[in-house]
N, C-alpha and C positions, 0 to 999 in steps of 0.2 A: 680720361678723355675718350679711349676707343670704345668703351663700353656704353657710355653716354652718346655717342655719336649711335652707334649701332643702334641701338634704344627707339630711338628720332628716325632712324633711315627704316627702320622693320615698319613703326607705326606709319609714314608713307609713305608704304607698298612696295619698297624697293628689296630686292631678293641679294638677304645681307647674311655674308658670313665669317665668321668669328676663327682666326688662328692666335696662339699663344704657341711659346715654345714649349710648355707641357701642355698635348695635344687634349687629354684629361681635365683640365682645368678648361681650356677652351671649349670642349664638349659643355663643361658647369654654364660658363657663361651665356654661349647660346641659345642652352633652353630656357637661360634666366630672361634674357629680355625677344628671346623668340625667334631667332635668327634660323634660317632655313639649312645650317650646317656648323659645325666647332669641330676644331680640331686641331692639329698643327698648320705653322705659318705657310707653308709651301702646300697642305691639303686646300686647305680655304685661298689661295691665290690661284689654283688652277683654273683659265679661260675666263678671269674677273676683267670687266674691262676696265673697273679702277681699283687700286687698293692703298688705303689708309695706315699711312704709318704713324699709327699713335702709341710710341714706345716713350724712355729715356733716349738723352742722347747716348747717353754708354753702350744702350742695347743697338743702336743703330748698325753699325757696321755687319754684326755675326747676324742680325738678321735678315738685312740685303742675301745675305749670302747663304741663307735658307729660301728664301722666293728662287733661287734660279733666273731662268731665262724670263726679262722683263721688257724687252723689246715690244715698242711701242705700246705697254703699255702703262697707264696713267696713273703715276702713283704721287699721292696726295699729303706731303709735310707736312703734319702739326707740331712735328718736333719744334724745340730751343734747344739750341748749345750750350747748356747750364752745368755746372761742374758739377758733378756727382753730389749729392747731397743738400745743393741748393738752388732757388728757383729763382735768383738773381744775378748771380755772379754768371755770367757767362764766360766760354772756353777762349783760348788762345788757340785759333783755328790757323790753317796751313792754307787759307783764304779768303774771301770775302765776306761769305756767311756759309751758314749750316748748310743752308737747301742747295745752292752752289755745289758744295763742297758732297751732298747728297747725289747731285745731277753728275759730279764727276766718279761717285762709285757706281752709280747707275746710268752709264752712260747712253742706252739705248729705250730708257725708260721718258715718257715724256713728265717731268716733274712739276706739280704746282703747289706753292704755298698757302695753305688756311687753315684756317682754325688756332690759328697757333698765339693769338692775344686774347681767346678768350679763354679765362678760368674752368674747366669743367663741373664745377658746381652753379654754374647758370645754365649748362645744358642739360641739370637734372631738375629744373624750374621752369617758370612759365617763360617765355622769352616776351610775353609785354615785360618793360618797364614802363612804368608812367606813360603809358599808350606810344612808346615809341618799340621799334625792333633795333637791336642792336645790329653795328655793322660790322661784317666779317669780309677782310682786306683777303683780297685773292693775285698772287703772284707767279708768273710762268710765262716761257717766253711760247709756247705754243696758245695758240689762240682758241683753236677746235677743244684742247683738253679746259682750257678754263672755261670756257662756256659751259663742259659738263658738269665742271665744279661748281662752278653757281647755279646749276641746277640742282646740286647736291643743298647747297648750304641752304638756299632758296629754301629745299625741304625738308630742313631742320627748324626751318621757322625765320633765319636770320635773313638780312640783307646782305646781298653778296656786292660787293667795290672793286672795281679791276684797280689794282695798284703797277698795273704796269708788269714790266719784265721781271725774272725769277730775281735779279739785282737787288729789288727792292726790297728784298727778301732781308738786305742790309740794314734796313729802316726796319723790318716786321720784329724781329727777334728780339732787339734791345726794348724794344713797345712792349714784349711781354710781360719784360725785368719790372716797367713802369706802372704795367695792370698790378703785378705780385705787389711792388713797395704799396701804392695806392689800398689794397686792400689789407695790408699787413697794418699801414699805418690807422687805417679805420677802427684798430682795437677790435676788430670780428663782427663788429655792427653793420658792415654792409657789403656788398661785391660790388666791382664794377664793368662797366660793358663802354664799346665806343660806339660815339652816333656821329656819322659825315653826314656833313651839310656842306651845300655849294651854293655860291652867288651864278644864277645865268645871266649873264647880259646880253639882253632884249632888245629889239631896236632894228632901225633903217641898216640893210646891208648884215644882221646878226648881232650887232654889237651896238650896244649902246652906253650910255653915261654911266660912271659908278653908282650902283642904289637903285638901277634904272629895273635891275633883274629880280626874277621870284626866288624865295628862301627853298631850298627841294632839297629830297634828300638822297644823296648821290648814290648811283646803283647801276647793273645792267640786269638786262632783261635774262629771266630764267629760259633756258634750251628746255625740249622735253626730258622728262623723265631715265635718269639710267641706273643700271643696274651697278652695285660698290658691293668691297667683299672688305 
């Protein structure tokens, strides 16, 4: 996932850098997909104004605790709470979800959830499907950091969905389990992606009769451009 996102974020123009906890290998990957720096997790967080935790959940903890000081800033869960070894089963958490339960080891960081229902082998492919963009659920109780997030996702190609507060994050996580079974069960013949769609209801005073509104498809509007490490 971090590598594929980075991929996406270099091609555009955003000033993207790669840490690993062997700083060596994070150097590999950089120059593989272009990234403006590789190295370890705390060289490539230095004065990022966001940074993407695309680890396991296992690795989560000891690598918080490589970034250091994270005060305000904006760091971006793709994680799932998936037991070691499998990408369905999720953990028996010490609270409500992962990104929660991230937000409380990082407590001065502002956290938002995405990316985390899509499979990473659709972010090394075209993002049409059948003329539509798949949508990427974005969750964080700070409102400023999600805006830059859909700005992010925005340009990676997807459609970015405010799904509300980091809570919902409750809802996102077991969604992923549902992407994994759905493309397990396909026998390998196909991936899958989600598409929101919303009823508006149109009409005198905003609101009108059921059916009355146009089929859209549910999004916010992309912020400018920021820079992610």
């Amino acid at each position: 996932m971090g590598l594929a996102l980075a991929r996406r974020l270099v091609a555009a123009g955003h000033d993207v850098r790669l840490g690993s906890r062997d700083p060596e290998r994070g150097c590999e990957r950089a120059a593989k997909v272009g990234a403006a720096f590789g190295g370890s997790c705390a060289a490539a967080a230095v004065d990022a104004e966001a940074i993407i935790l695309a680890v396991p959940w296992h690795s989560v903890p000891r690598t918080l605790d490589t970034l250091g000081d994270l005060e305000n800033v904006i760091l971006v869960d793709t994680t799932n709470p998936f037991v070691e070894g499998s990408a369905t089963d999720l953990c028996e958490l010490p609270g409500p979800s992962g990104a929660e339960l991230i937000q409380e080891m990082a407590r001065d960081a502002r956290v938002v959830k995405a990316w985390n229902h899509l499979y990473a082998g659709l972010l090394r492919r075209s993002v049409d499907i059948d003329g539509s963009k798949p949508t990427i659920f974005i969750a964080g109780d700070d409102s400023e950091a999600k805006e830059l997030v859909a700005g992010l996702v925005f340009d990676t190609g997807y459609e970015p969905a405010d799904a509300g507060e980091l809570s919902s994050a409750r809802y996102l996580e077991p969604l992923a389990a549902l992407m994994t079974t759905l493309d397990r069960n396909s026998g390998g013949d196909a991936i899958h992606a989600l598409k929101l769609l919303r009823r508006e209801r149109l009409g005198a005073g905003g609101r009108g009769r059921e059916g009355d509104g146009a089929l859209v498809a549910a999004g916010i509007e992309p912020p400018p451009a920021a820079s992610a490490a």
